[in-house]
C-alpha positions, 0 to 999 in steps of 0.5 A: 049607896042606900038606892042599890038595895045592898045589905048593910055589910056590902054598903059597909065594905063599899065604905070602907073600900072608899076610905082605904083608896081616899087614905092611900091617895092622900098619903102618895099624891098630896096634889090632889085636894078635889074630887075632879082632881082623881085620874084614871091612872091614880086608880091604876096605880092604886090597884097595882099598889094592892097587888103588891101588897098580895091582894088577890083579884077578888078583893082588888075587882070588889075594892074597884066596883066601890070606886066604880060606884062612887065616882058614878054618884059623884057624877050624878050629883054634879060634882064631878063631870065623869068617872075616872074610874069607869074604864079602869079594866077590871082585874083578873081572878088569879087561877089556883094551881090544882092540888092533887093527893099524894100517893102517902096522903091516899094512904093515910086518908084510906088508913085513918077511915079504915076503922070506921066502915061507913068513913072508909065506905064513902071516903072510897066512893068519893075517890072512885067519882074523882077518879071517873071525873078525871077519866070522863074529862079524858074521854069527853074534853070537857063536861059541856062536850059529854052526852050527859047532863049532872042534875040534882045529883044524878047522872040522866042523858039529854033529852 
């Protein structure tokens, strides 16, 4: 682990990823004793095993490049002769359902920074640029179909 050039957290969370899978199969497959044991599907059922749990695909795609990693160093050193977990399919980012203000919420936000002009200044400009994002996304479809590039914080049209 230390030839990837990694800080020490990420090769600590790597480690510890390790671990976590080598407990989980020791407690549901009491079969297997040795490294070339390991089966793709005892990856896959791992993983689905995390989901279940509620881990987001994040922490399953990181806990799998761990696994990932450390099946490759095992073939390197001739221990075993290919990974199982090299084509084990990555799992997906879960897409957030997008939160909008309530109407109440707006108001309340307005009337908490109302006794402060400098707040209420920039509270109403940072929701005059959400409202004009909206509007432009209408209009345009999408940021990367628009005539303008957003640069260092300002508005410049291509050149």
């Amino acid at each position: 682990m230390r030839e990837l050039d990694k800080s020490p957290l990420t090769i600590q969370a790597y480690r510890t990823d390790i671990q976590q899978f080598l407990t989980w199969l020791i407690e549901h497959d009491v079969t297997v004793t040795k490294a070339h044991q390991v089966k793709r599907s005892h990856i896959n059922e791992y993983l689905r095993y995390l989901a279940n749990k509620g881990r987001t695909g994040t922490t399953r795609a990181r806990k799998l490049v761990s696994l990932q990693l450390f099946f490759t160093h095992l073939v390197k050193e001739g221990v075993i002769p290919h990974s199982p977990a090299a084509t084990v399919d990555r799992p997906r980012k879960e897409r957030k359902p997008k939160q909008y203000l309530r109407p109440d919420e707006y108001t309340k936000l307005l009337a908490a920074a109302g006794g402060h002009p400098r707040d209420f200044a920039l509270l109403q400009l940072f929701l005059l640029l959400l409202s004009f994002s909206f509007f432009y996304k209408l209009a345009f479809g999408s940021v990367k179909q628009s005539p303008y590039v957003y640069l260092n914080w300002t508005w410049s049209t291509k050149r």
